[in-house]
DSSP file (Angstrom, degrees, kcal/mol; ACC not computed):
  #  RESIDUE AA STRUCTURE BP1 BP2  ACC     N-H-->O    O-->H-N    N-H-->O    O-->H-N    TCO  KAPPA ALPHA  PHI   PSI    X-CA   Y-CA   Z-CA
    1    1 A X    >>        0   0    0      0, 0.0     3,-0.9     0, 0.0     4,-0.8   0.000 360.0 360.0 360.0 -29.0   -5.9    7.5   20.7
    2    2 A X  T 34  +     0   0    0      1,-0.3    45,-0.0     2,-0.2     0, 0.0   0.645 360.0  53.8 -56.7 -23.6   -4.2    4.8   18.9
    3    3 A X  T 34 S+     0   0    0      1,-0.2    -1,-0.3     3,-0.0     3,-0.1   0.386  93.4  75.8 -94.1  13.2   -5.3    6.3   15.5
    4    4 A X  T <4 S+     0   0    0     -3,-0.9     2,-0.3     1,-0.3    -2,-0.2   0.992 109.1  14.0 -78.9 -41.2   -3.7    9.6   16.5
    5    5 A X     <  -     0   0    0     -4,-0.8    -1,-0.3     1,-0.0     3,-0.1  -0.976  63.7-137.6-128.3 145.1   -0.2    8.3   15.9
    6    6 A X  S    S+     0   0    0     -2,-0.3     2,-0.2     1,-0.2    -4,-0.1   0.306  91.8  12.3-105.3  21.8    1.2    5.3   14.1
    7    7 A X  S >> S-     0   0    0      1,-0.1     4,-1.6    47,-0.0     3,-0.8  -0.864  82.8-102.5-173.5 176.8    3.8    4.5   16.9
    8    8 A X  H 3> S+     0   0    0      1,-0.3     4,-2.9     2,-0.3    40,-0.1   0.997 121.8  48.7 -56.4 -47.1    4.6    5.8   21.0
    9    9 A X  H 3> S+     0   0    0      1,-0.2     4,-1.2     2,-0.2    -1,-0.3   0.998 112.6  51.7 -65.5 -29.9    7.8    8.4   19.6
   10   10 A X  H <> S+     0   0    0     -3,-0.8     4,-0.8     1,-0.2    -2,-0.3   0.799 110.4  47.8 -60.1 -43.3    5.3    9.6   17.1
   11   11 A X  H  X S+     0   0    0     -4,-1.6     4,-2.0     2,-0.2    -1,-0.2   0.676 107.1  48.6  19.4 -86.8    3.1   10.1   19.7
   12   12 A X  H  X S+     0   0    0     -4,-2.9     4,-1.6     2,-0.2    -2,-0.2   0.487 107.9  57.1 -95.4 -10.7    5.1   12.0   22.1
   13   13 A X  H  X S+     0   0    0     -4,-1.2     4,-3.2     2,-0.2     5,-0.3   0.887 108.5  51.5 -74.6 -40.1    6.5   14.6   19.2
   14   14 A X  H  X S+     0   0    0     -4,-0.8     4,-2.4    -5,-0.2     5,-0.3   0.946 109.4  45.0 -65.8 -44.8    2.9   15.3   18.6
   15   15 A X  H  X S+     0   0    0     -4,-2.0     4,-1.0     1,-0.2     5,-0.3   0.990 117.0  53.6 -64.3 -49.3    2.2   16.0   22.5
   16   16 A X  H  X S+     0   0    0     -4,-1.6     4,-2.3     1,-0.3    -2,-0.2   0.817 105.6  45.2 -46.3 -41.8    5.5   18.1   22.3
   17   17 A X  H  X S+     0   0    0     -4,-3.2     4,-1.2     2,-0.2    -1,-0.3   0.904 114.0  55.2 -79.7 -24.9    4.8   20.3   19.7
   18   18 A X  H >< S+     0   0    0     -4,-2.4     3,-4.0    -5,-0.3     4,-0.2   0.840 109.7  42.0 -33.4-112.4    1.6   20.7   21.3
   19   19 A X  H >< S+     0   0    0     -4,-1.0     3,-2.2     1,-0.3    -2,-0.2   0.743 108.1  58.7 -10.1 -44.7    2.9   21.7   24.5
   20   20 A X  H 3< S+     0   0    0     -4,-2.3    -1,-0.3    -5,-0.3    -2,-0.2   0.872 112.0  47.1 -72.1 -21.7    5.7   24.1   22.9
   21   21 A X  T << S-     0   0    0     -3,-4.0    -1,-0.3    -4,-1.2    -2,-0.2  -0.045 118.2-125.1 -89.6  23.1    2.4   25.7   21.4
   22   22 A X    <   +     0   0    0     -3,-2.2     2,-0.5    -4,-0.2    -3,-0.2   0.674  62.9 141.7  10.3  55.2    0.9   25.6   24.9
   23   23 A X        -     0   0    0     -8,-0.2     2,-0.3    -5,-0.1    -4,-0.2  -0.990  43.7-141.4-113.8 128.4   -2.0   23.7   23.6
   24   24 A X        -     0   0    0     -2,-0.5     2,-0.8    -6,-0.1     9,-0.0  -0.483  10.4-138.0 -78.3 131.2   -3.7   20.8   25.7
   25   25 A X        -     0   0    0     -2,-0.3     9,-0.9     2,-0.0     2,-0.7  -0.837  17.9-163.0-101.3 123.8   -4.8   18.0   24.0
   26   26 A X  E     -A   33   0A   0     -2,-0.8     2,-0.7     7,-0.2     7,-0.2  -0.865   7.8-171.2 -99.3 111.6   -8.5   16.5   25.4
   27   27 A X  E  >> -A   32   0A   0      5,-6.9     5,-3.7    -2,-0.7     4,-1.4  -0.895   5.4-170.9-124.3 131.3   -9.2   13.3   24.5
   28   28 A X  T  45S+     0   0    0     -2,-0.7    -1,-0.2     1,-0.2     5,-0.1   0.781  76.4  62.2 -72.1 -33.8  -13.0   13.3   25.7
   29   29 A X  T  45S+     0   0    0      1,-0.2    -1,-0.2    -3,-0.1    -2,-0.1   0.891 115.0  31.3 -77.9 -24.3  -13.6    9.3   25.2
   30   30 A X  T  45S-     0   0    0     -3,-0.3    -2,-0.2     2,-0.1    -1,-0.2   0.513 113.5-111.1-107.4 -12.1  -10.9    8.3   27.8
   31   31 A X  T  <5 +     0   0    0     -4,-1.4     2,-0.6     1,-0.2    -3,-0.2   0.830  60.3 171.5 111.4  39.7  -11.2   11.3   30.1
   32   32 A X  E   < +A   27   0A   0     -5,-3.7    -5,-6.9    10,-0.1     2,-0.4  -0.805  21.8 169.7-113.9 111.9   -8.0   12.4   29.1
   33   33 A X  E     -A   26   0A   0     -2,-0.6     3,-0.5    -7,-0.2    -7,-0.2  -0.894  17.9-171.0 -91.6 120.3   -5.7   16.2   29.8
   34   34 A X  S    S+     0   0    0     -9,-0.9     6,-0.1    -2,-0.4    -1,-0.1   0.761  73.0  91.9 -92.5  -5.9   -2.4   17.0   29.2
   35   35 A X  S    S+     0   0    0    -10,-0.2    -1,-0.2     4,-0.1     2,-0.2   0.521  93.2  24.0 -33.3 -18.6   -2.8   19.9   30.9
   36   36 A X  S    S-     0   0    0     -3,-0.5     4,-0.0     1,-0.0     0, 0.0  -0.494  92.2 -84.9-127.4-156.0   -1.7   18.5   33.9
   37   37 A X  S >> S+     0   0    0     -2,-0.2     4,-1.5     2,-0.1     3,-1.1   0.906 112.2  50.3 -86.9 -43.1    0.4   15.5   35.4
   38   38 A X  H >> S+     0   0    0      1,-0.3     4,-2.7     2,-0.3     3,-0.6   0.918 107.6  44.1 -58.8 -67.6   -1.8   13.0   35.4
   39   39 A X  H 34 S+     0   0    0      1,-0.2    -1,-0.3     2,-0.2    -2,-0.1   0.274 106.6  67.8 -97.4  37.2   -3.3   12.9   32.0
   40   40 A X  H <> S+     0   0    0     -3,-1.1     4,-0.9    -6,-0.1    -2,-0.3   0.592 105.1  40.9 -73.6 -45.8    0.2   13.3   30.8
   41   41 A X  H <X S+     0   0    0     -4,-1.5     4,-2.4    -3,-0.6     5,-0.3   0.734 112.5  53.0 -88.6 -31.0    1.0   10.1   32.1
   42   42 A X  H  X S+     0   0    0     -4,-2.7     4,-1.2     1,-0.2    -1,-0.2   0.725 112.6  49.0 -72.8 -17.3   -2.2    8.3   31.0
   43   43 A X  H  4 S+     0   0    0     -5,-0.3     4,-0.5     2,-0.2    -2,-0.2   0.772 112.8  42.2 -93.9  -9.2   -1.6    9.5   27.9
   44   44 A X  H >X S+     0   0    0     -4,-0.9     4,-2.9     3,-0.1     3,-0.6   0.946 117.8  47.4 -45.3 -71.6    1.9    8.4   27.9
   45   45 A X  H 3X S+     0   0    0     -4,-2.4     4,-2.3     2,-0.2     5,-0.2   0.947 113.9  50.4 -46.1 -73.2    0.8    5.0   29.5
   46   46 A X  H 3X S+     0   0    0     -4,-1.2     4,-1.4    -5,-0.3    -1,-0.2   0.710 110.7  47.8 -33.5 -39.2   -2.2    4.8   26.8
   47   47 A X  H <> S+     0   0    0     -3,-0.6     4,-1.4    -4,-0.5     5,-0.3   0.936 114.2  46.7 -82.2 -58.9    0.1    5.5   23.7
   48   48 A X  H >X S+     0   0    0     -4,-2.9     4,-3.3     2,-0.2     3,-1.7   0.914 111.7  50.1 -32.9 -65.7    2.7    2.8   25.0
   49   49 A X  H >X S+     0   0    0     -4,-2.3     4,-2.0     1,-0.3     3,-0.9   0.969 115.2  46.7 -54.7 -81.9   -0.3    0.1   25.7
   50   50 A X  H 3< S+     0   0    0     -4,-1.4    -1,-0.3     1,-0.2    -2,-0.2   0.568 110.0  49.1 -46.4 -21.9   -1.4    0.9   22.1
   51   51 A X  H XX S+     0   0    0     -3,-1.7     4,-2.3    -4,-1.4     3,-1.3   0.775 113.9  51.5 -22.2 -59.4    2.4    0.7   20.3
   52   52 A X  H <X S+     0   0    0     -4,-3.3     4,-1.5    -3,-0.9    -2,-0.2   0.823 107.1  50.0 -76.4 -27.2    2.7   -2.7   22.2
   53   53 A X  H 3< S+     0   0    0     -4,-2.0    -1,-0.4    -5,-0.3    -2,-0.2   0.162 107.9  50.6-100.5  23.6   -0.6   -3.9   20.8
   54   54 A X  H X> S+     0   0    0     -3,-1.3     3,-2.3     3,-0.1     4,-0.8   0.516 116.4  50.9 -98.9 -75.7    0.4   -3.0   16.9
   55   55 A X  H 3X S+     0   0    0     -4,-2.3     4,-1.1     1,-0.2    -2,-0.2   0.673 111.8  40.1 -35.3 -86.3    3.8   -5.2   17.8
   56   56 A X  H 3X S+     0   0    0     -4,-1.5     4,-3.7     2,-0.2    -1,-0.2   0.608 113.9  53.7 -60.3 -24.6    2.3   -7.8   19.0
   57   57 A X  H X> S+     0   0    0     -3,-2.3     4,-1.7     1,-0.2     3,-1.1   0.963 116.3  44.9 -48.0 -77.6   -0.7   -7.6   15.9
   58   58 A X  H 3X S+     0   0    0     -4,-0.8     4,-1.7     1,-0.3    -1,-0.2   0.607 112.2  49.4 -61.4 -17.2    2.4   -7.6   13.4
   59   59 A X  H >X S+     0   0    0     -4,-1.1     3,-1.5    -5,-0.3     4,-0.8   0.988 112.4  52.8 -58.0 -60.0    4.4  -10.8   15.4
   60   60 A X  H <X S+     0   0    0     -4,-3.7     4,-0.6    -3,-1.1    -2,-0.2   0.843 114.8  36.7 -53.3 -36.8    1.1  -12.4   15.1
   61   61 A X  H 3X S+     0   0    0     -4,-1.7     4,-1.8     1,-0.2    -1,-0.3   0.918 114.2  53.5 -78.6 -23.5    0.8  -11.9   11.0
   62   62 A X  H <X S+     0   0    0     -4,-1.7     4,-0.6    -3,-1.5    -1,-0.2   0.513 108.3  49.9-108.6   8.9    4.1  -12.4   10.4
   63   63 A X  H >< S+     0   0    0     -4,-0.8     3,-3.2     2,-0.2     5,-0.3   0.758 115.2  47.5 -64.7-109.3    3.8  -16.2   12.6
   64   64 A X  H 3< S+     0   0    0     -4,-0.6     4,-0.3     1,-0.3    -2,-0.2   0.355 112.2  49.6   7.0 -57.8    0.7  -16.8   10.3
   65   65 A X  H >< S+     0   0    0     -4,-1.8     3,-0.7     2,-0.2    -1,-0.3   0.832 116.1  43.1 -54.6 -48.9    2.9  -15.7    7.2
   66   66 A X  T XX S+     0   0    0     -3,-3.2     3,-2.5    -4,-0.6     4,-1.2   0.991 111.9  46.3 -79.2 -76.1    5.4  -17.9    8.2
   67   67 A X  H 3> S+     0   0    0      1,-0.3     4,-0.7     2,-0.2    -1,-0.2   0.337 113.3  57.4 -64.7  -6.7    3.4  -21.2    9.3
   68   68 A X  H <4 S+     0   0    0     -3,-0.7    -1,-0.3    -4,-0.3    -2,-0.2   0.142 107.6  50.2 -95.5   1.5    1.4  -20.6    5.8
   69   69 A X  H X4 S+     0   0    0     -3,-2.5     3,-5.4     3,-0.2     4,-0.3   0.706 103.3  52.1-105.0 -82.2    4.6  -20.8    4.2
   70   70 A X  H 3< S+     0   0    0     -4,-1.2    -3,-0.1     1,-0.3    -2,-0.1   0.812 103.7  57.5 -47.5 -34.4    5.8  -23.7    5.7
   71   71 A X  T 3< S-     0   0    0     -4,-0.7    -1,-0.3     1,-0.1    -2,-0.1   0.081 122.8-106.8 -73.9  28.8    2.6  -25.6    4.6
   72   72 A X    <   +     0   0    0     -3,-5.4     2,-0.2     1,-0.2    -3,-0.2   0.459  64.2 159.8  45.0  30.5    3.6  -24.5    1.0
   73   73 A X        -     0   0    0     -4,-0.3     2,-0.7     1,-0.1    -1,-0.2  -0.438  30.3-137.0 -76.5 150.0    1.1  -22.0    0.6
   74   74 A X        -     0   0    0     -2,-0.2     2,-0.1     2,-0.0    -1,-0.1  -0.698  11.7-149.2-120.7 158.7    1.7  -19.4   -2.0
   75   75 A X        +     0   0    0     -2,-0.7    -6,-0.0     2,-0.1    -1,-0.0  -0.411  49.8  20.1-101.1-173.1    1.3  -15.6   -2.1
   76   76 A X  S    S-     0   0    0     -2,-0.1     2,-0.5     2,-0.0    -2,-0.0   0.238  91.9 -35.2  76.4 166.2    0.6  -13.3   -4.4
   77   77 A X        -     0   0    0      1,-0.0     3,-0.1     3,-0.0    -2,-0.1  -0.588  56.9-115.0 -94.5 145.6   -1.0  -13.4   -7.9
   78   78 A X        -     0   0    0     -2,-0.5     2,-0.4     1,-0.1    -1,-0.0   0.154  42.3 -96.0 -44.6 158.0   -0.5  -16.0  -10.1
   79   79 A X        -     0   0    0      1,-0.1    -1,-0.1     2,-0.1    -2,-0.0  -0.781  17.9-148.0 -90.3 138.4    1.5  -15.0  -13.4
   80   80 A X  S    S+     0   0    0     -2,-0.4     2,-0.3    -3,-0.1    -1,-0.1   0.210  78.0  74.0 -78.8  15.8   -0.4  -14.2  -16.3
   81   81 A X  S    S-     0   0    0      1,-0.0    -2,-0.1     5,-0.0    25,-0.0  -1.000  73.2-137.9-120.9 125.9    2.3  -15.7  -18.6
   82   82 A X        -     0   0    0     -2,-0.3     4,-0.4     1,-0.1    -2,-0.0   0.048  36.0-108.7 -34.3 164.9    3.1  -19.3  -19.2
   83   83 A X  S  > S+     0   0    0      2,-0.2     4,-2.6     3,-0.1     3,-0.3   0.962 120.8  55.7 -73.8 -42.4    6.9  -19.8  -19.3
   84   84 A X  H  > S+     0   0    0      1,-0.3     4,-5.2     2,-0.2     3,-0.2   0.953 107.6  50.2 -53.2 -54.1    6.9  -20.4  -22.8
   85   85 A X  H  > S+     0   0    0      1,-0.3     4,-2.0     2,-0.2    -1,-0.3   0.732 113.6  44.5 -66.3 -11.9    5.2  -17.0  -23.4
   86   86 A X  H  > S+     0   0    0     -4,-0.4     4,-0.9    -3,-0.3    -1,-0.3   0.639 110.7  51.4-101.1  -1.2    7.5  -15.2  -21.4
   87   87 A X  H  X S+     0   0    0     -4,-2.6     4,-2.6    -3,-0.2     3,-0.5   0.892 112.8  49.9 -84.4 -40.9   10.3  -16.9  -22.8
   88   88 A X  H >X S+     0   0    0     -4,-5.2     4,-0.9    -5,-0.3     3,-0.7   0.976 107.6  53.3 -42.3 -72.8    8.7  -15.8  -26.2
   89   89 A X  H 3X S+     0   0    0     -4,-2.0     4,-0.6     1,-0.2    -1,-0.2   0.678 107.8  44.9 -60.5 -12.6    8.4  -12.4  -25.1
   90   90 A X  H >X S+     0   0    0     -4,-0.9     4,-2.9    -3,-0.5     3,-1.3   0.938 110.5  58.0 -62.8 -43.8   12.4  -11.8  -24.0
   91   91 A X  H X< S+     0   0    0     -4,-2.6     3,-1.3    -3,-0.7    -2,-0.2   0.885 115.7  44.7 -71.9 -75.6   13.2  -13.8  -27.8
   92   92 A X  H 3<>S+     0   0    0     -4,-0.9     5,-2.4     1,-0.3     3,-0.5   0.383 115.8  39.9  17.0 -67.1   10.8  -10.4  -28.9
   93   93 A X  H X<5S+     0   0    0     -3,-1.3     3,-1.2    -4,-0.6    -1,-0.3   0.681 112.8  50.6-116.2 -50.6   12.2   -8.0  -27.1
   94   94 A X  T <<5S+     0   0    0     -4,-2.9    -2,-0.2    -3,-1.3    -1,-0.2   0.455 114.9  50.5 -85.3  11.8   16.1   -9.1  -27.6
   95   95 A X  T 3 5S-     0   0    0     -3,-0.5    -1,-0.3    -5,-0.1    -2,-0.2   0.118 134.0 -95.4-117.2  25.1   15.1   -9.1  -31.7
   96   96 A X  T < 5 +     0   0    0     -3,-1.2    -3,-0.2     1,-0.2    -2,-0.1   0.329  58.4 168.6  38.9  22.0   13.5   -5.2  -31.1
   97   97 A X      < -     0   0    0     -5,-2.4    -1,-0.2    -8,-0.1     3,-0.1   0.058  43.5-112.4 -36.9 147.3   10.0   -5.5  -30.4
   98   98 A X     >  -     0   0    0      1,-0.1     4,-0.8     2,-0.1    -1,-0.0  -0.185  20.9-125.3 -75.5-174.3    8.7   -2.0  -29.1
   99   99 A X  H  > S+     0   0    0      2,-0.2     4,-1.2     1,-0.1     5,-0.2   0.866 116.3  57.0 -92.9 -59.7    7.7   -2.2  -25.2
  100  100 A X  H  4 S+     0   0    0      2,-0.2     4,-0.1     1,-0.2    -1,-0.1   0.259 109.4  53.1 -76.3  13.1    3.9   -0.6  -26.2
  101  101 A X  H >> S+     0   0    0      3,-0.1     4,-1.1     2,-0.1     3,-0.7   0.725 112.9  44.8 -96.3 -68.8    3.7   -4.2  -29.0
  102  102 A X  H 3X S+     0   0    0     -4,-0.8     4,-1.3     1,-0.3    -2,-0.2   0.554 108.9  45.9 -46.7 -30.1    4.4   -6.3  -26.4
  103  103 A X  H 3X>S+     0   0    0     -4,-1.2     4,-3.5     2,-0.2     5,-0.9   0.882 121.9  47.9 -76.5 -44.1    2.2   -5.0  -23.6
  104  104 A X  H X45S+     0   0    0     -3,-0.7     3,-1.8     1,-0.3    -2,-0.2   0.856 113.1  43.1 -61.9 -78.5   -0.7   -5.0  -26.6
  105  105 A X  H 3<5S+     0   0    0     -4,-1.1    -1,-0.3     1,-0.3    -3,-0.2   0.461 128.3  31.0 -74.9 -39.9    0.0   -8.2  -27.8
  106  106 A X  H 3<5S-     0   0    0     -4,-1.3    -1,-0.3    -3,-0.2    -2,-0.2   0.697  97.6-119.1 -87.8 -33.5    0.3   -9.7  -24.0
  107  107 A X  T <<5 +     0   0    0     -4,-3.5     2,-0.3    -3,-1.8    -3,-0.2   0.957  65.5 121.9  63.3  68.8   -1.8   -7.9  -22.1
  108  108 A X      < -     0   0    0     -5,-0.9    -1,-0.4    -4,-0.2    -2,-0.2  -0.980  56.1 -98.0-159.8 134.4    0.3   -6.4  -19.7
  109  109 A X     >  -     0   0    0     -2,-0.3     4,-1.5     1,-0.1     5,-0.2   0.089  35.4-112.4 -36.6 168.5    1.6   -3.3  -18.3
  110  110 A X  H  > S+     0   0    0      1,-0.2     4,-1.5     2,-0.2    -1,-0.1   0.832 119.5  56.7 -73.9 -31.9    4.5   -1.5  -19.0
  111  111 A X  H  4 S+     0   0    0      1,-0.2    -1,-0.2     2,-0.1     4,-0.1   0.585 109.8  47.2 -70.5 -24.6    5.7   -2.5  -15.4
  112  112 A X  H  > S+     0   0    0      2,-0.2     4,-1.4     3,-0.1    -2,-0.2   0.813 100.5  55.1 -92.2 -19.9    5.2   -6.1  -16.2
  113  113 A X  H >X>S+     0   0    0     -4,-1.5     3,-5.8     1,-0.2     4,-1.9   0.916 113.7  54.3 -65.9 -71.0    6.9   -6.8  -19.6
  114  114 A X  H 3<5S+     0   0    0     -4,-1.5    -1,-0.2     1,-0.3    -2,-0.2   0.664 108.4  51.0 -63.2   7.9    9.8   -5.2  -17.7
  115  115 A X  H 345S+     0   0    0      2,-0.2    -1,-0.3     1,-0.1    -2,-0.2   0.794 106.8  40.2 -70.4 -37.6    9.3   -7.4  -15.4
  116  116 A X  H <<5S+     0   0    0     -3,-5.8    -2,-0.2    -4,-1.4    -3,-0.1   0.925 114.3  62.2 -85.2 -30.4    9.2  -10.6  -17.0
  117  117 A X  T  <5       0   0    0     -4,-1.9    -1,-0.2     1,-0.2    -2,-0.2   0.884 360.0 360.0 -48.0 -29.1   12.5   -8.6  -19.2
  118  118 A X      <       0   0    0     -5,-0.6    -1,-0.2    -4,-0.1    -2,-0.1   0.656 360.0 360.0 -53.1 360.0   13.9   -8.7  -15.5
């Protein structure tokens, strides 16, 4: 049930527009109706319990992120330019190198020259 929605309000729109469309939702592996009171509230209950366990996942990663941090690890991928070559490519670029010379010449996307232009 957890893949059904990616959080508890999300959820409970989906059992509502069900329900204004009098359609009952069966979910067969937990033994679950909304046809009635009961597995309305287990499915409620179920959706909550699964919402609180994605918060607590993301607390947990973004501890991890933190405490990986603080032991200086770093993310992302390295840059594929020295400084010197990206200082080279701005001196390029501010004399009118095209965009498509510079990506050849570098080996770079179009999203990255203007990056390293950034």
């Amino acid at each position: 049930m957890d893949r059904l929605a990616h959080s508890t309000l999300y959820l409970c729109q989906i059992a509502d527009e069900l329900q204004r469309k009098n359609v009952n939702l069966q979910v067969l592996a937990q033994n679950i109706n909304t046809g009635d009171a009961t597995g309305r509230l287990l499915f409620n209950m179920l959706g909550a319990i699964a919402q609180f366990e994605t918060e607590i996942r993301a607390e947990r990663q973004m501890d991890g992120i933190q405490k990986a941090k603080e032991r200086g690890v770093s993310f992302g991928r390295k840059k594929k330019l020295t400084r010197e070559q990206s200082d080279q490519l701005r001196r390029r670029r501010e004399q009118g190198e095209l965009i498509k010379i510079l990506m050849k010449d570098y080996n770079l996307s179009k999203a990255s020259v203007y990056r390293y232009l950034g």
